[in-house]
ZAVODO-175505 format. One line per 5 residues: number of its first residue (from 1); for each residue x negated, y, z negated of C-alpha. Coordinates in nm, 3 decimals, decimal comma. Example, Ala and Ser with C-alpha at 12.3 -4.5 7.8 and 13.67 -1.06 7.14 Angstrom:
1> -1,230:-0,450:-0,780; -1,367:-0,106:-0,714 $
//
This chain:
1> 2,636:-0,491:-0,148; 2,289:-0,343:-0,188; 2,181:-0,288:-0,555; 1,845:-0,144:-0,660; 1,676:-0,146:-0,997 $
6> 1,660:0,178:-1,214; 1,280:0,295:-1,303; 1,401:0,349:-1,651; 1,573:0,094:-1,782; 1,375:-0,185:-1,548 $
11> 1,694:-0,431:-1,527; 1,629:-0,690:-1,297; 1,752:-0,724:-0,989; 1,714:-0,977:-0,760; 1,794:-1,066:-0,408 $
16> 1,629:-1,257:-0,112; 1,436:-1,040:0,147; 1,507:-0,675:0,041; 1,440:-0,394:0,220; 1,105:-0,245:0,250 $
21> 1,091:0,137:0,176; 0,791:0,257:0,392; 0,722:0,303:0,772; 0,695:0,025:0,992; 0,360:0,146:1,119 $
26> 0,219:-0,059:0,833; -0,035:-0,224:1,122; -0,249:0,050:1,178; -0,294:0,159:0,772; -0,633:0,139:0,624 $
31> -0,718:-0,199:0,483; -0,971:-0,277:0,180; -0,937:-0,554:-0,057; -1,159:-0,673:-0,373; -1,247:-1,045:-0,471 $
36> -1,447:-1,265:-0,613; -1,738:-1,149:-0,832; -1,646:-0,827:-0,748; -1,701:-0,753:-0,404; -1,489:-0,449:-0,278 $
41> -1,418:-0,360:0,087; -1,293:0,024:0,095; -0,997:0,142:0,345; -1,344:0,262:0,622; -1,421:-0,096:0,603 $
46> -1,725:-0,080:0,382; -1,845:-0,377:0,202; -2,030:-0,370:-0,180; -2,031:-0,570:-0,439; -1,979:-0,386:-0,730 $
51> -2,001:-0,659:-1,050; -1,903:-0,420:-1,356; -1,738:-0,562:-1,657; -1,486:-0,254:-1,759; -1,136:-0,093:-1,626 $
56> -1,173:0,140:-1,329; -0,995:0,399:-1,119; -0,957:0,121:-0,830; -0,778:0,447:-0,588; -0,600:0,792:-0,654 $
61> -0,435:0,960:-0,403; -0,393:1,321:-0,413; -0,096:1,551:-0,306; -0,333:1,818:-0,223; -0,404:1,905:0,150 $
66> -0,723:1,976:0,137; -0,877:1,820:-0,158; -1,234:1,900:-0,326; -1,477:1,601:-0,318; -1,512:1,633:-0,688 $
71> -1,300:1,380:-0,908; -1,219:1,466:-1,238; -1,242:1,153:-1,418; -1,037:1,272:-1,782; -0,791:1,306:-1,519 $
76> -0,776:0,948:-1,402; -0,425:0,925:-1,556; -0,272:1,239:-1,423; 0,040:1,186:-1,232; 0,121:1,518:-1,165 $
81> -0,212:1,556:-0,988; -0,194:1,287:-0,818; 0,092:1,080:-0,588; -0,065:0,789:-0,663; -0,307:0,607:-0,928 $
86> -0,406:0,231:-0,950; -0,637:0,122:-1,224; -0,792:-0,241:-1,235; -0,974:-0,428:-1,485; -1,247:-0,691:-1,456 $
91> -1,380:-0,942:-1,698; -1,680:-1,139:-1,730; -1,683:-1,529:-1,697; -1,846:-1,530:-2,006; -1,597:-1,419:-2,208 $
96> -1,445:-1,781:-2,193; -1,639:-2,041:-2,373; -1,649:-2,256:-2,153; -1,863:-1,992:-1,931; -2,067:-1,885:-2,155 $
101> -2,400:-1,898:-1,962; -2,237:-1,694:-1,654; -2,305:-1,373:-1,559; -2,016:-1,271:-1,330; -1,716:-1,062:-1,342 $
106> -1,414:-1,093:-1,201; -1,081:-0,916:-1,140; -0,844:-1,011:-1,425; -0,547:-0,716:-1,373; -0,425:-0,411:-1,194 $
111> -0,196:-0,138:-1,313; -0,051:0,110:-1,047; 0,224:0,378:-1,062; 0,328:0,679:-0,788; 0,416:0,962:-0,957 $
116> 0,551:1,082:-1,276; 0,893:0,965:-1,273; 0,779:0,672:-1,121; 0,785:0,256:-1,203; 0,499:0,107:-1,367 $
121> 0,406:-0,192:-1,223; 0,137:-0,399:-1,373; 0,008:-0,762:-1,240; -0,206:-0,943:-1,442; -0,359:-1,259:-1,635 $
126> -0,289:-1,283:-1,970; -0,454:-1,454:-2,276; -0,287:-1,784:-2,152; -0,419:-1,731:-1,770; -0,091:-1,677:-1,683 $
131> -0,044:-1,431:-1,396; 0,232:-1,178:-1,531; 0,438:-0,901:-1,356; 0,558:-0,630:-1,554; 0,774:-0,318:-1,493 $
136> 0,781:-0,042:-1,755; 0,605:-0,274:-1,996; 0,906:-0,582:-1,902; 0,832:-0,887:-1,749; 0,981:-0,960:-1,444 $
141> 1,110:-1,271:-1,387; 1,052:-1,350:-1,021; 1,199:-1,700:-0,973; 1,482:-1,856:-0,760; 1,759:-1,912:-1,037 $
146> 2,180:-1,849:-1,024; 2,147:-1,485:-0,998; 1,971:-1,515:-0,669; 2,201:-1,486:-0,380; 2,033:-1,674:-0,119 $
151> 2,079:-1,652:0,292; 2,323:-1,917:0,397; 2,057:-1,970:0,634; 1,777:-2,060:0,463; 1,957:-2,159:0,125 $
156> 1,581:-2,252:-0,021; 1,441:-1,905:-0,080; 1,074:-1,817:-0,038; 1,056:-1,483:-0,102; 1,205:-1,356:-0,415 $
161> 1,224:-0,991:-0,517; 1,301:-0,711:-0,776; 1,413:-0,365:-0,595; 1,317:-0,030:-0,782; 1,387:0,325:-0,631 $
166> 1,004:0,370:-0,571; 0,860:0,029:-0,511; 0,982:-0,326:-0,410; 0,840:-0,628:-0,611; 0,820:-0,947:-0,421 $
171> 0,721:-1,291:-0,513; 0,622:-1,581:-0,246; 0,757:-1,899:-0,393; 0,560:-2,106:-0,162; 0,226:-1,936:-0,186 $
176> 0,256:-1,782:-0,537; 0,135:-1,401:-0,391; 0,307:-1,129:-0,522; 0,343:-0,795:-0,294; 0,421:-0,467:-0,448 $
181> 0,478:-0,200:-0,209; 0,542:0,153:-0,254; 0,793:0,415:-0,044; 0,487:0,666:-0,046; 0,323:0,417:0,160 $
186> 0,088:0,194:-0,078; 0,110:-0,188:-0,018; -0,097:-0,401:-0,258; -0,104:-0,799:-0,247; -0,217:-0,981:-0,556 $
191> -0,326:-1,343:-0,564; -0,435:-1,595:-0,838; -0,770:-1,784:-0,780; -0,737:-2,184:-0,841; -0,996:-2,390:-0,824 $
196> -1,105:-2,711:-0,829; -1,302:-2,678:-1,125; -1,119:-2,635:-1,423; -1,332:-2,447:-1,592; -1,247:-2,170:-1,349 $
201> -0,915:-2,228:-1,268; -0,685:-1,928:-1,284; -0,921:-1,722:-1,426; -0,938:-1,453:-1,145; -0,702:-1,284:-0,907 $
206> -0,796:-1,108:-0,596; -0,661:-0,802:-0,412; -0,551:-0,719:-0,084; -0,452:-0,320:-0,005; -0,314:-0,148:0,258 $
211> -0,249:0,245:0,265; -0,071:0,472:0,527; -0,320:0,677:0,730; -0,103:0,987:0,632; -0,314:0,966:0,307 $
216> -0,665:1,035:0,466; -0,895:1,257:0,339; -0,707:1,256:-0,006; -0,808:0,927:-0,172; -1,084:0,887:-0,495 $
221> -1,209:0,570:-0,662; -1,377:0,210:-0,568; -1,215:0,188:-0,252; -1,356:0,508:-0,108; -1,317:0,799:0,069 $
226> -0,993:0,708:0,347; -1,106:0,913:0,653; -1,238:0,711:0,910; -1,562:0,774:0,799; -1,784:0,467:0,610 $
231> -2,122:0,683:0,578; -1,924:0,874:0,249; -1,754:0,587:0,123; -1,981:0,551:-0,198; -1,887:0,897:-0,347 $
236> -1,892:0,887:-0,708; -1,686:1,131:-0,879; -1,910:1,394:-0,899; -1,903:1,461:-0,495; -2,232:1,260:-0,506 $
241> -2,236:1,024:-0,192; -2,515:0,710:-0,176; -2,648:0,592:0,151; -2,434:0,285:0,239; -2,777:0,169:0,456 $
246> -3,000:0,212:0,140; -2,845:0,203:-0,180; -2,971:-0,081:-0,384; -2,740:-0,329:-0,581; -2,865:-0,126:-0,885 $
251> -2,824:0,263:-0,791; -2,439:0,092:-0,673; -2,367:-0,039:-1,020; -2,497:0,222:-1,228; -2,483:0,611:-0,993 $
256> -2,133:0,448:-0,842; -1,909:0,201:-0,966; -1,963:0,234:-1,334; -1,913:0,625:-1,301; -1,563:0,533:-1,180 $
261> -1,489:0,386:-1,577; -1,143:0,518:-1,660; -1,154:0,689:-1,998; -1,100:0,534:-2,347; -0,889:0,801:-2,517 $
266> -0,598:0,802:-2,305; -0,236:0,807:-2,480; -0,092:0,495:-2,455; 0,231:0,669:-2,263; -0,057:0,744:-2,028 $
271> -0,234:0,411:-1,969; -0,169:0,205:-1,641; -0,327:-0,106:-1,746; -0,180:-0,393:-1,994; -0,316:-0,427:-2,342 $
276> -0,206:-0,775:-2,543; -0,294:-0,842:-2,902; -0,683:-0,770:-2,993; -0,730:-0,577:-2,669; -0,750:-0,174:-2,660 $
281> -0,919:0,047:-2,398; -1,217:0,036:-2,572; -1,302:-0,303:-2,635; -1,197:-0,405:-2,266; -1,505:-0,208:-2,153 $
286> -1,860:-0,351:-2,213; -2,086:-0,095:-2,106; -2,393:-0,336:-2,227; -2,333:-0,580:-1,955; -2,591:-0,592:-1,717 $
291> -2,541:-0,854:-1,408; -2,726:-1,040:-1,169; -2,891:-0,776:-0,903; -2,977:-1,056:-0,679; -2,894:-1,373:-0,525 $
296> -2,990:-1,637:-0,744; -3,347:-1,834:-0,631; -3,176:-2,125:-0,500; -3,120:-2,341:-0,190; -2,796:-2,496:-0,312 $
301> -2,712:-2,732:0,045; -2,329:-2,764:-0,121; -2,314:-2,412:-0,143; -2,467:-2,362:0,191; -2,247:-2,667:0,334 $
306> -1,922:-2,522:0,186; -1,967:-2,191:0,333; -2,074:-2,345:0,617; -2,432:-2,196:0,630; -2,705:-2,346:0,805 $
311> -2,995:-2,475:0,635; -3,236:-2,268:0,849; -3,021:-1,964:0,813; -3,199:-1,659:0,603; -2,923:-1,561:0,340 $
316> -2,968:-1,210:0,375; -2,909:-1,152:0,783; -2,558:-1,316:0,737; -2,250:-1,123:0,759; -2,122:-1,019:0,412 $
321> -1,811:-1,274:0,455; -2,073:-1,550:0,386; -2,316:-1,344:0,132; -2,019:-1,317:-0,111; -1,925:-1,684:-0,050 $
326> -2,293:-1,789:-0,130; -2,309:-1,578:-0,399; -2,009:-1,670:-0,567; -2,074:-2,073:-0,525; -2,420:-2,024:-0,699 $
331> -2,375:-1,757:-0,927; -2,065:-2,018:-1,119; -2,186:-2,318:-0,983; -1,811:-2,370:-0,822; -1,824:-2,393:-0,446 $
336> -1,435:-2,343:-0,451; -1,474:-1,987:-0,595; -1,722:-1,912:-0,317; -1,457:-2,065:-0,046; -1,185:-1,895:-0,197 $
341> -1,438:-1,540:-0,110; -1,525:-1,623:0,207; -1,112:-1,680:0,302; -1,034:-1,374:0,152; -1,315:-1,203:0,336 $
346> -1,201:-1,300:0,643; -0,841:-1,222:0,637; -0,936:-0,863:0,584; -1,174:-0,834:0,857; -0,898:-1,050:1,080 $
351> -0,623:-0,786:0,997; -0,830:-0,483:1,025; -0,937:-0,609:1,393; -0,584:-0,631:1,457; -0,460:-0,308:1,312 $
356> -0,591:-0,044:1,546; -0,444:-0,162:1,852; -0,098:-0,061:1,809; 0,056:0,294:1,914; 0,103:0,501:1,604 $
361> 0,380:0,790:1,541; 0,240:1,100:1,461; 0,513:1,109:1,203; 0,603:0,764:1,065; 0,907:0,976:0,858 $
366> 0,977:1,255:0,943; 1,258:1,454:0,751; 1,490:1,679:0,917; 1,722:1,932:0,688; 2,036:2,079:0,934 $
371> 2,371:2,199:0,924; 2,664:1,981:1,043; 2,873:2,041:1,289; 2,507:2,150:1,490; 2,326:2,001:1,728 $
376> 2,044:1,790:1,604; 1,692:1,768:1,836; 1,407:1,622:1,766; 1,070:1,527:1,946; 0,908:1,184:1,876 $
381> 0,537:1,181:1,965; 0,259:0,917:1,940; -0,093:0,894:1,888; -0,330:0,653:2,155; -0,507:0,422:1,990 $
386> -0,596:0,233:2,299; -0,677:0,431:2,585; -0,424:0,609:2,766; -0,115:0,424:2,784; 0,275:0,505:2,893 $
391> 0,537:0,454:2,657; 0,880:0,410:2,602; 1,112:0,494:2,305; 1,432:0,304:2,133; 1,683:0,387:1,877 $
396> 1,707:0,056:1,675; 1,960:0,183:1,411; 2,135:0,527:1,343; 2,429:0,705:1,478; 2,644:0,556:1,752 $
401> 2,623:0,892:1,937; 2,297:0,964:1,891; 2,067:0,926:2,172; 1,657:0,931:2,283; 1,515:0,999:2,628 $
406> 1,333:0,672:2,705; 1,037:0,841:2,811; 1,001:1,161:2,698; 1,118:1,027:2,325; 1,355:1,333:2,313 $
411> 1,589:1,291:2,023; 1,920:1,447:2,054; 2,248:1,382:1,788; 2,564:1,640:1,679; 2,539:1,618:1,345 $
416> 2,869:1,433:1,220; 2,886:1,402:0,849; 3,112:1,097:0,877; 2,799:0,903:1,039; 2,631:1,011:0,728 $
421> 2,661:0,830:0,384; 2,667:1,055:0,070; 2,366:1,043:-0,160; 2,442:1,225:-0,438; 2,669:1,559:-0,520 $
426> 2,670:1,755:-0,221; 2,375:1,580:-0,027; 2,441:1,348:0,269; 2,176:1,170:0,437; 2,155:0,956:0,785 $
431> 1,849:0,785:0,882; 1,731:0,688:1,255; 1,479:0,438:1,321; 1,312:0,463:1,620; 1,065:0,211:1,811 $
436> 0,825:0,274:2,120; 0,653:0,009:2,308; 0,342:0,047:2,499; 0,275:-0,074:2,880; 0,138:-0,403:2,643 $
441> 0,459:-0,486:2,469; 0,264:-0,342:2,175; 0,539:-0,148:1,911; 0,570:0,052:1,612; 0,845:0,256:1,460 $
446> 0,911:0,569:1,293; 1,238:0,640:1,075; 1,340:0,994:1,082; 1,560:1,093:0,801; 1,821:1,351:0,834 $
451> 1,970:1,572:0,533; 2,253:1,771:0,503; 2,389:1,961:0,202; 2,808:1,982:0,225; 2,952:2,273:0,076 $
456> 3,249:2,140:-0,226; 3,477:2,348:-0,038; 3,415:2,223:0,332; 3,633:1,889:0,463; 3,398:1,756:0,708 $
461> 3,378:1,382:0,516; 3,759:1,384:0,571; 3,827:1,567:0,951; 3,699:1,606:1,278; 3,493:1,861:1,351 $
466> 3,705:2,191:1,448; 3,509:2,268:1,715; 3,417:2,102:2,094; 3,074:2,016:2,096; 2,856:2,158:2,351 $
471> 2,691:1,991:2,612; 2,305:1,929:2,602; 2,135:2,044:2,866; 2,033:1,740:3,076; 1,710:1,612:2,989 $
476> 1,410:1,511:3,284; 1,255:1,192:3,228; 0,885:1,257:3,269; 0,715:0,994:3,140; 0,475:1,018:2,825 $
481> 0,145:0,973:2,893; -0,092:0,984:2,548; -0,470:1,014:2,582; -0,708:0,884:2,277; -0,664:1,116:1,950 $
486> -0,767:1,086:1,590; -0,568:0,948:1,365; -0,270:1,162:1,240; -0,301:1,440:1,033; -0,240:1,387:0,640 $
491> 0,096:1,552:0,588; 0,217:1,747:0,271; 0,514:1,696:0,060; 0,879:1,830:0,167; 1,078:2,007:-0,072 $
496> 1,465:1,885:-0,173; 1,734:2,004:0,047; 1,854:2,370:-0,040; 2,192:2,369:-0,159; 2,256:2,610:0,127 $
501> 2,261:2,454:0,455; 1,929:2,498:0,700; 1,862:2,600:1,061; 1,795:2,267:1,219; 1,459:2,255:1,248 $
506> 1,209:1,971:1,089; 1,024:2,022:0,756; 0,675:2,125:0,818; 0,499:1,797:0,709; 0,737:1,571:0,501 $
511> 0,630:1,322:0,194; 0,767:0,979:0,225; 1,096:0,892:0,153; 1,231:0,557:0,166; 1,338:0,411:0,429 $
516> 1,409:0,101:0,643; 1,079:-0,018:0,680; 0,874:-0,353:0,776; 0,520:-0,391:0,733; 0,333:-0,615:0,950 $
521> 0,076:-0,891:0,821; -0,133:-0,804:0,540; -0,425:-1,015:0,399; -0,215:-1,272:0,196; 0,121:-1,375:0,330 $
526> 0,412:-1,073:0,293; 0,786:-1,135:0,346; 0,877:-1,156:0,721; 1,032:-0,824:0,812; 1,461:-0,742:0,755 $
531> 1,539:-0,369:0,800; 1,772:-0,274:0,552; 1,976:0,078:0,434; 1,795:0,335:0,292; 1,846:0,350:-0,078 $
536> 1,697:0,760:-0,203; 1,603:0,757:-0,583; 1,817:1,106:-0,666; 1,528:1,313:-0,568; 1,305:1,296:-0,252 $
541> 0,981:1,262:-0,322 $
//
């Protein structure tokens, strides 16, 4: 049986491959990452390096529609603002003694949470440089043991997971990345740094993150403004946007990423971000640091060999990939840190190239509220992202007599409430995942939700409907033929079912719910995709 961890109590539960609650058009969301001595790549595919030694409002995502392109920063912790808040903090290598002559900062935790009611997940590197997850302030103890049911066929597990209403916890055992991804459509991969050095090992984790395009226009923070659109990228919170083409190292640090400093005076029922003994929000920010503006004056040939640079090669007309790994060799003298950059570089630019080639629904999850006993319709539609293309449409998993015109991705079903599986009270829910497939073999899905709300007094869980169902009027195949569009619309939050049943007709732009879902490669390896129920916290989103 499927078993799922409470937000409030943070039990753990364990299990091999859970199910992943957000759409399965995870290949076209907007990549970034961060890395090394903190360079940052936002979801427009901008590149900066952004070397502050503080905690940060790393990306906020807000449930307005049309949001200003002011951020108020004393809001940084406001949940009921925002659908989604990440903080990170960063640390300079000279904090350790053994570092004490170098002036670089790197990533050293994250803190993340989507909405109020929601599960507090926190990854990060503690006093020992061990790399800690923590729910609701609880460590999580993410390794194969008894209570692990594994697959009879693979009995070894490599993916081990805690499930929470809002978010799914996973740890690789093989390649020690942990994924945490979230039902309103947030992924974020987290990865401890070794090196070869010891002086270095452990001592930094890098990012990979991945968010659904139904979130453009309404992001805030380091990783940008998520809108297609690079030019505004640097926007500090103040609606003030640099020139990506001209802003120096300097104006960056100071007029953009150090404006993005979360406040100090947060209550601690507030704060995202881990403190151990000796640390408090105030003395994990060091607003006196000043770091290097420049590649150091060097011609290092193992830096330049490790990165695989040529001697005659001017540092400055190479891609950023191989900036940050030069950097990061010289700057701490470790040519495995700058390696470790230049990999993690160029997974995100390899994903990104691969991510826009895909068809994409113009509703990943769409949420449909109807009566039973009624007939159920709804129209599945897709954005090009490729040129115009012909496509063709599958139900992979709902109703056994619910059916989609291959072409025309017509959705038709009589709403049954014994197809349906109760959620809670009077509420029944059935979900329908749906794939199309371009004239490449290229596919996506979208998993439209259905809700009903039973009357106590009706007996539809217990008898056949009373009634002979209509007959649909036959449906023409005409095939669908999508020209290039922009990508789809940011949508805004659905309201829970009336207790009164609704015409059947779709809510006008639904907020994530989750749902069967599997997300394609990210940056750092992710769990290889297993559909699985959909498991509702009480409330939709």
């Amino acid at each position: 049986s499927t078993q799922s961890t409470g937000s409030s109590n943070c039990e753990k539960y364990l299990q091999l491959r859970p199910g992943r609650p957000v759409d399965q058009s995870i290949r076209v969301w907007g990549r970034a990452g961060g890395w090394g001595d903190p360079h940052i790549t936002t979801l427009d595919n901008h590149s900066y390096t952004f070397n502050g030694w503080g905690e940060y409002l790393y990306l906020a995502i807000t449930s307005k529609s049309n949001p200003p392109p002011q951020f108020d920063i004393q809001k940084a912790f406001d949940l009921t603002e925002y659908d989604f808040l990440a903080h990170v903090r960063t640390v300079g290598l000279s904090a350790f003694p053994e570092n004490a002559n170098v002036r670089a900062t790197v990533f050293r935790a994250i803190g993340a949470k989507s909405g109020v009611n929601g599960t507090l997940v926190q990854v990060y590197l503690n006093q020992r440089n061990r790399l800690v997850v923590q729910c609701n302030g609880r460590a999580l103890d993410l390794n194969p043991d008894s209570d692990v049911v594994l697959d009879p066929a693979d009995p070894v597990p490599d993916l081990v997971s805690a499930a929470f209403p809002d978010v799914t916890v996973t740890r690789n055992t093989t390649s020690q990345v942990i994924e945490l991804l979230w039902s309103v459509g947030v992924s974020i991969t987290v990865e401890q740094i070794r090196s070869t050095n010891i002086r270095f090992d452990g001592l930094m984790i890098n990012f990979a993150v991945s968010v659904s395009p139904r979130h453009q226009q309404r992001t805030y923070g380091l990783l940008g403004t998520y809108d297609a659109n690079p030019a505004n990228d640097l926007r500090a919170p103040n609606g003030t946007i640099l020139n990506i083409s001209s802003a120096t190292p300097q104006q960056i640090f100071y007029d953009f990423g150090q404006k993005w400093s979360i406040p100090t005076n947060a209550a601690p029922s507030q704060q995202l971000l881990p403190y151990e003994e000796g640390q408090t929000p105030i003395n994990m920010q060091n607003l006196t640091y000043v770091p290097l503006f420049t590649t150091p004056a060097s011609s290092d040939s193992a830096a330049r060999s490790a990165c695989g640079i040529r001697t005659a090669d001017v540092i400055a007309s190479l891609s950023f990939e191989l900036q940050t790994c030069y950097f990061d060799a010289l700057v701490t003298g470790d040519t495995s840190i700058g390696t470790s950059s230049l990999k993690t570089a160029r997974r995100i630019s390899q994903v990104r190239s691969e991510s826009v080639i895909v068809p994409i629904f113009s509703d990943p999850q769409p949420i449909l509220n109807v009566n039973v006993n009624s007939f159920v319709m709804y129209q599945f539609s897709v954005v090009s992202t490729n040129g115009s293309a012909n496509y063709t449409f599958q139900i992979i998993s709902g109703p056994s007599n619910a059916t989609i015109n291959r072409l025309t991705g017509e959705f038709r079903w009589f709403a049954d409430v014994r197809a349906m599986t109760r959620v809670e009270g009077n509420l029944y829910r059935v979900a329908v995942v749906v794939r199309v497939t371009d004239n490449m073999s290229r596919q996506s899905q979208s998993t439209l939700v259905i809700n009903s709300v039973i009357p106590s007094n009706d007996t539809f869980t217990t008898t056949s409907p009373t009634t002979t169902p209509p007959t649909f009027p036959p449906a023409t195949e005409t095939p669908t033929t999508l020209t290039p569009s922009p990508t789809p619309a940011p949508t805004t939050p659905v309201p829970t079912p009336s207790p009164t049943p609704v015409p059947t007709t779709p809510s006008p732009t639904p907020s994530p719910t989750p749902v069967p879902t599997t997300p394609s490669p990210t940056p750092f390896p992710t769990p290889s995709p297993t559909p699985s129920p959909v498991t509702p916290s009480p409330t939709p989103s």
